[in-house]
Structure formats: C-alpha cells, structure tokens
C-alpha positions as CSV (number, residue, x, y, z in Angstrom):
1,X,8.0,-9.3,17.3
2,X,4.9,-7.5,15.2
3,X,5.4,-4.5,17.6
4,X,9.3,-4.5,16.5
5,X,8.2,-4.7,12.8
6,X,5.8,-1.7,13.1
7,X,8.7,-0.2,14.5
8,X,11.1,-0.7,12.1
9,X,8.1,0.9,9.3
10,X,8.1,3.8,11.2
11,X,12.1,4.6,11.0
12,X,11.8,3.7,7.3
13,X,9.0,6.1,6.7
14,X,10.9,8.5,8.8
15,X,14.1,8.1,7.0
16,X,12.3,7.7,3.6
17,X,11.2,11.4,4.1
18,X,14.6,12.9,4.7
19,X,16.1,11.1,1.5
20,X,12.9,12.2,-0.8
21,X,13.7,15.9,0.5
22,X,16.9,15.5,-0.3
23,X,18.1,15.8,3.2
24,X,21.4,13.5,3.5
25,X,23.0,15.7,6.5
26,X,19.5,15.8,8.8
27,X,19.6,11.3,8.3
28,X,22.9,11.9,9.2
29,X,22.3,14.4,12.1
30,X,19.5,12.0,13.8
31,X,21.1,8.8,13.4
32,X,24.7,10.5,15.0
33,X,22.7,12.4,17.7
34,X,20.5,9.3,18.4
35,X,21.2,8.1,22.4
36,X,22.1,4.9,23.6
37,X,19.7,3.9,25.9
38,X,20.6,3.2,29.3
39,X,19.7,-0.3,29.9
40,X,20.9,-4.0,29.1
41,X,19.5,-5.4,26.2
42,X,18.2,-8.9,26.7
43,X,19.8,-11.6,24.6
44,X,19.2,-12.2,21.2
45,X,18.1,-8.4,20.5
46,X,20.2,-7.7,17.9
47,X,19.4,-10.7,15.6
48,X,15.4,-9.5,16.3
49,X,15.8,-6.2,15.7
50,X,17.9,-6.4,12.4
51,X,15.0,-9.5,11.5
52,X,12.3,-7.1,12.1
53,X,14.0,-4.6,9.7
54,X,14.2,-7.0,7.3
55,X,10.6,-7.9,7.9
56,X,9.3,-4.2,7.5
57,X,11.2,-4.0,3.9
58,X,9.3,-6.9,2.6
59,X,5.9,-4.9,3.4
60,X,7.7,-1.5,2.7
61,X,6.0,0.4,-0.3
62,X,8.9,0.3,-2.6
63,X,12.2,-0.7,-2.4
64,X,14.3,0.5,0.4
65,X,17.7,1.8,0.6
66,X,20.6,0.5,2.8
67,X,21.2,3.8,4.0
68,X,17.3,4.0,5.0
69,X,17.9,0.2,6.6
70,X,21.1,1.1,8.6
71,X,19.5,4.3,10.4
72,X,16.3,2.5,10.9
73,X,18.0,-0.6,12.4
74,X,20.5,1.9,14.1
75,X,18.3,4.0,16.1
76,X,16.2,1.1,17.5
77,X,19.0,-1.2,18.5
78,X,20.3,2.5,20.2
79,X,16.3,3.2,21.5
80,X,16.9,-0.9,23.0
81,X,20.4,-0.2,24.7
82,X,22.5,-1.4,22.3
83,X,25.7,1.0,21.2
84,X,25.4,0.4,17.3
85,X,27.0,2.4,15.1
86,X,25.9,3.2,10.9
87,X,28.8,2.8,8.6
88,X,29.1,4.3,5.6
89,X,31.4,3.2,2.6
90,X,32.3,3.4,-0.6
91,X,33.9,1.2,-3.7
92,X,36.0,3.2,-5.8
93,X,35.9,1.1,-9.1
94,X,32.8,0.2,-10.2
95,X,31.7,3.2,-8.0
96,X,29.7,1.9,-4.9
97,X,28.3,3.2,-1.3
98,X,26.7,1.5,0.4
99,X,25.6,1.5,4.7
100,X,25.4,-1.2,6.9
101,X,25.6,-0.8,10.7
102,X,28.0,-2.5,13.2
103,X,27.7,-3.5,16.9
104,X,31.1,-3.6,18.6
105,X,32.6,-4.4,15.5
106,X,31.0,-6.8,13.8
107,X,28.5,-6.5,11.1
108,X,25.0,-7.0,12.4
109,X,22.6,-6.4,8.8
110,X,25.1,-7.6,6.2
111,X,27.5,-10.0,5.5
112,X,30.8,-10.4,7.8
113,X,32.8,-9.2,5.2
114,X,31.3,-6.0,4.2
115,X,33.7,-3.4,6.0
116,X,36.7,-5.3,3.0
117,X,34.8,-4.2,0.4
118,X,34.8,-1.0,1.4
119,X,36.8,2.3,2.4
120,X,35.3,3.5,5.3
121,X,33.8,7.4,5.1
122,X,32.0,7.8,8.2
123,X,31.0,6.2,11.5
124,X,28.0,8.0,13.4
C-alpha cells in the first residue's frame, strides 16, 4: 500500500506541474492517451488505488485539485489494468467544474451521485 501512495505523489507532482504551467490540454492529452494495461486487476484495486490517492493528498504540499486527483487516480488504475475513465463537469449556477473519474460507470473517488450534479464536458 506505501508503494501505491508514493505512487499516487508522483502523478500529483506530475499533474501539479502541468496546471502551474498553465498547461490544461497536455493533463488532458496524457490522461486521454494513457493505456489500459493488459492484465486483470486483482480484487479490491480500485477501492486501494483511489485510498492511496486520498492518502498522498493528506501528505501533498498544499492543497490538491480534483482535476490533479482524477488524472492521478486515472492513470494508475489504467497503469493496474483497470479501463477508468476522468470526467469532467460543470454546474452552471453557482458556476462549478469539477473532475472525478469513473470505472464502468460508477463513480469510484466521489460520491455516487456526482455525474447529477453535473453536465458532462468531456470523458478521456
């Protein structure tokens, strides 16, 4: 689980840098581009993964983003062999987006009801 956690740093580092840069569509382009793995991911993975990204915020420097949560959880559930997908959304009054990623439909890092909340703008 610690190895999963210094993982999980790493991707939020990682996407960290492309937000400070101001580099939305390179986020974008790695998380979409990311493979699946080809391989059967044991039991349980996603709730450890998604734990482990939780875990790395609390020891994360400052305060990190959903966006930066979504790609990091994204690309190792992917890296693992699990087809997970970011979401990205947005409210229209009081303004809102927000990210939150999705294995075969269901939310995996955020409450069940998330995608009602809402309008979907991309999938990647």
């Amino acid at each position: 689980m610690l190895m999963l956690v210094f993982k999980a740093l790493f991707r939020l580092v990682q996407f960290d840098l492309y937000l400070m840069r101001g580099n939305f569509s390179a986020l974008h382009w790695k998380v979409y581009t990311y493979p699946v793995r080809k391989r059967k991911a044991p039991p349980r993975l996603v709730e450890q993964i998604c734990s482990a990204v939780d875990q790395a915020c609390i020891w994360y420097p400052k305060q990190a983003l959903c966006l930066q949560r979504s790609a990091a959880a994204t690309c190792l559930l992917r890296r693992m062999g699990v087809p997970a997908q970011m979401v990205i959304g947005v409210q229209k009054l009081p303004f809102r987006a927000h990210a939150w990623v999705e294995v075969e439909g269901n939310v995996v890092n955020d409450k069940a009801y998330t995608p009602e909340m809402y309008a979907v703008l991309d999938r990647c």
